[in-house]
N, C-alpha and C positions, 0 to 999 in steps of 0.2 A: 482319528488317525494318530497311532505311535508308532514312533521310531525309536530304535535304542542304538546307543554304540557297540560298537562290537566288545567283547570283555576282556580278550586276550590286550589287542590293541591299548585297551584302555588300563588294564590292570598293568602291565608292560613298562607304560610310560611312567604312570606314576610311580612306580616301583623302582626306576632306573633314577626318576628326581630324586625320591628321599634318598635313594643310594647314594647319589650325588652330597646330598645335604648331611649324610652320614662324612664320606671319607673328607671332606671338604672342615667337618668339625676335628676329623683328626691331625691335619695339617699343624707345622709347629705355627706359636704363635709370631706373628708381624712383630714388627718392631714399634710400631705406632695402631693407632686403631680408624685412621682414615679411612674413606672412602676408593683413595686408592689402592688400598691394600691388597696384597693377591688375595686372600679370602674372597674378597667384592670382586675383583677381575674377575674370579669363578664362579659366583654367582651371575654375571652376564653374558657366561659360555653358556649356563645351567638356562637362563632366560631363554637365550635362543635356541637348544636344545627342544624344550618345551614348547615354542613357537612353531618350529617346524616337524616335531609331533603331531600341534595341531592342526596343521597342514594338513596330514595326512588322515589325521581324524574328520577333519572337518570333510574333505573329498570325497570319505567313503560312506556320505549320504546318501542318501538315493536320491534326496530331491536337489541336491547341490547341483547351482546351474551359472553361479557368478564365475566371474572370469578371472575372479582371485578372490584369497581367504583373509586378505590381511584384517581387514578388522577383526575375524576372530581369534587372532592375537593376541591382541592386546591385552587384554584383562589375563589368560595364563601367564604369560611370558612378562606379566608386571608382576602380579601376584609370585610367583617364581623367586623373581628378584629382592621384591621387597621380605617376603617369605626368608629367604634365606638368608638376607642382611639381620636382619631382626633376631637368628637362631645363631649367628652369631653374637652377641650382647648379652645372650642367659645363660646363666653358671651350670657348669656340670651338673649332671643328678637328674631327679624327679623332673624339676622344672624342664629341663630341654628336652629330655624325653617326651615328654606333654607335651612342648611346643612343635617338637615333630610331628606328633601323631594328630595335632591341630592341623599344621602345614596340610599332612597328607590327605588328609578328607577335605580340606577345603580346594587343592590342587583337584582332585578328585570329582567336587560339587562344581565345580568352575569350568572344566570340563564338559561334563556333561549335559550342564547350563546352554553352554555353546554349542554343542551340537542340539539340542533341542532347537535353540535359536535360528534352524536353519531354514526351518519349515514353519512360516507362518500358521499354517491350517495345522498344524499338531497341538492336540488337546491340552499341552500342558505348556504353550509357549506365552501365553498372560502370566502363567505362574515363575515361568522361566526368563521373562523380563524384569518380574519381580523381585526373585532372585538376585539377577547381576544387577541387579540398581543397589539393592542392600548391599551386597558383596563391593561394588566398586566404591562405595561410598567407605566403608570400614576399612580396604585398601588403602585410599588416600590418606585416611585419616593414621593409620600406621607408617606409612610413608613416611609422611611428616614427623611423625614420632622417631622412625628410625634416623633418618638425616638429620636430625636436630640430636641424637644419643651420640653420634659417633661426632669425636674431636676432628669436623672436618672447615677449613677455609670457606667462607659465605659464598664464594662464589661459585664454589664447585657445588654446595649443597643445592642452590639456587639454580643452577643446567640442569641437575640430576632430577631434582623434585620440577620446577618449573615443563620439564620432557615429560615425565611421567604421568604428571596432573594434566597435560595437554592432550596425552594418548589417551587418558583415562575417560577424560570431557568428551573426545572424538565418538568415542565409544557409546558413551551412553545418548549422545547426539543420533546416531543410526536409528534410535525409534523413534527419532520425531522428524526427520526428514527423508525425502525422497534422494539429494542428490548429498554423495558425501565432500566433495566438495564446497558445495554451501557451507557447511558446518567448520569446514576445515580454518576459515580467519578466528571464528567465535572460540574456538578450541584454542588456537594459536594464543588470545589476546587474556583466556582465564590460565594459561599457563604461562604466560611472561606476570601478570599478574601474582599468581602464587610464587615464582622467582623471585619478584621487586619482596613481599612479604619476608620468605625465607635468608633473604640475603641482608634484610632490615633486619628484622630480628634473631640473626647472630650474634648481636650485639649488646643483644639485652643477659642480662642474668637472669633468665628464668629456667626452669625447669624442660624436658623434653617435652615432655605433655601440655604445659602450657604453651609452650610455641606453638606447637602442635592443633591445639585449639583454637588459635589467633591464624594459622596458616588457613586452616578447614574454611575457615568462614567465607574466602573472596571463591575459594572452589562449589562452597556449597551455591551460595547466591547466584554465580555467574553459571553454575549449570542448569539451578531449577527456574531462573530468571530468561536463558537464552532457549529453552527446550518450550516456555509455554509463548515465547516472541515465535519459534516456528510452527507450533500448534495452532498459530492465529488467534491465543486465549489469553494474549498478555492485556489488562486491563487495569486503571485507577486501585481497584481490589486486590487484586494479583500485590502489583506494585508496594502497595500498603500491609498486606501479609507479611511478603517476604521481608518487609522494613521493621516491621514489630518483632518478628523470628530475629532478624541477624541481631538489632537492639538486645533483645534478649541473652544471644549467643554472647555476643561482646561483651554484657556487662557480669552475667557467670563466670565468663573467660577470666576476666580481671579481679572478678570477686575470688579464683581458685588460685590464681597466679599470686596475688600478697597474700593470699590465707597460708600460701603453700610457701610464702619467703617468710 
C-alpha cells in the first residue's frame, strides 16, 4: 500500500517557501544580527505559513482520520525556521545559493516524510520513520548552531532553542507511545533542559559549533533514553550504552572545542 501527495500541492508550497527565503534575503540589512530582527520575525511568519500548508497536505490523505494534524508540524514549520535563520548567516554567492537549494529538498523530503507518516500500513513508513529520526536529529543540531551564530541575549537563545528542542523531542516521542500526552512532561523537561545548557553556555567563549555540540548532547540522551523508558526496553545495558556514547560525545566535544581555541 502507497500513497503519494498530490504534486501541484506539494510542488506549490515549496516553491512559495524558497520564494519567501528568496525576497526575505533581499530585505535591507538589520541594524544588529539578533534573533529579534525582522529577518527572524519573517522567518516565523514563513514557519507558520508552512505549518498550515501542512495542514492541508496532511488532510488530503486518504487515510487521515485524527482529529488534528498538529504533530505533523512540527518538524516543517521548525525545519522552516531554523532553515531560514541559518540562510541568513551565509554570504552572497555560490554558498547561499546552495544553501537554498539544500533548504528546498530537504522542505521537500520532510514533507513528504510526513505524509507518508500517516498511514502506518504504507510500505515505506519504517523507512519514513527513519527518515524523520535522521532529519530531526540534524535539525536540532543546526538549531543550536544557528542560535549560538547570531549575537543574541542567553536568554532569548535559551526560550527559542529550549521551544524548539521540546517540539522536536514531542515529535519524535509519537513512535513510541500511544498517548501524546504522556510524552508531553518528558518533552517539556529535555527542552528546559537544553535551555538551562544554551543559556549556560553563552557564556563561554567558544565557537558556534562547539556549543552546539555540548547543547546536542542532553537532547540526544534524553530522547533516545525516554523513547526506549516507553518501549518498556530501558535496561542496566541500555543505561550503560547510552553512558559510554554521551562520555564519548563529551569528551570529542571538548577535545574540538580547545583544539579549535
Amino acid at each position: 500500500m502507497v500513497y503519494l501527495p498530490n504534486r501541484d500541492r506539494l510542488s506549490v508550497l515549496t516553491a512559495v517557501i524558497v520564494l519567501a527565503y528568496v525576497v526575505t534575503r533581499a530585505l535591507p540589512a538589520p541594524a544588529d544580527d539578533t534573533v529579534l530582527s525582522s529577518p527572524l520575525l519573517l522567518q516565523t511568519l514563513i514557519a507558520a505559513f508552512i505549518g498550515t500548508g501542512t495542514d492541508a497536505l496532511i488532510r488530503s490523505h486518504p487515510r487521515f482520520a485524527r482529529r488534528t494534524t498538529l504533530i505533523h508540524w512540527i518538524a516543517p514549520a521548525s525545519m522552516a525556521l531554523v532553515l531560514g535563520a541559518g540562510l541568513q548567516l551565509l554570504p552572497d554567492g555560490p554558498a547561499w545559493w546552495l544553501g537554498l537549494s539544500v533548504s528546498a529538498l530537504a522542505l521537500l523530503l520532510v514533507l513528504v516524510t510526513e505524509y507518508v507518516l500517516v498511514c502506518p500500513e504504507d510500505a515505506r513508513y519504517d523507512l519514513a520513520v527513519l527518515t524523520l529520526t535522521g532529519l530531526t536529529y540534524a535539525l536540532a543540531l543546526l538549531l543550536f548552531i544557528t542560535l549560538n551564530a547570531y549575537t543574541t541575549p542567553g536568554l532569548i537563545s535559551a526560550l527559542i532553542g529550549g521551544g524548539v528542542a521540546a517540539a522536536l523531542a514531542w515529535r519524535l516521542f509519537a513512535f513510541s507511545v500511544q498517548s501524546l500526552r504522556q510524552a508531553a512532561l518528558y518533552a517539556l523537561i529535555i527542552g528546559l533542559t537544553c535551555a538551562e545548557t544554551l543559556w549556560a553556555i553563552s557564556y563561554w567563549r567558544v565557537s558556534a559549533t562547539g556549543a552546539a555540540l555540548v547543547t546536542m548532547l542532553p537532547f540526544y540522551l534524553g530522547v533516545g533514553l525516554s523513547r526506549q523508558q516507553f518501549t518498556g526496553t530501558l535496561s542496566a545495558r541500555i543505561w550503560l550504552e547510552f553512558s559510554v556514547v554521551g562520555a564519548i560525545w563529551l569528551i570529542l566535544t571538548f577535545l574540538y572545542i580547545y583544539g579549535a581555541n
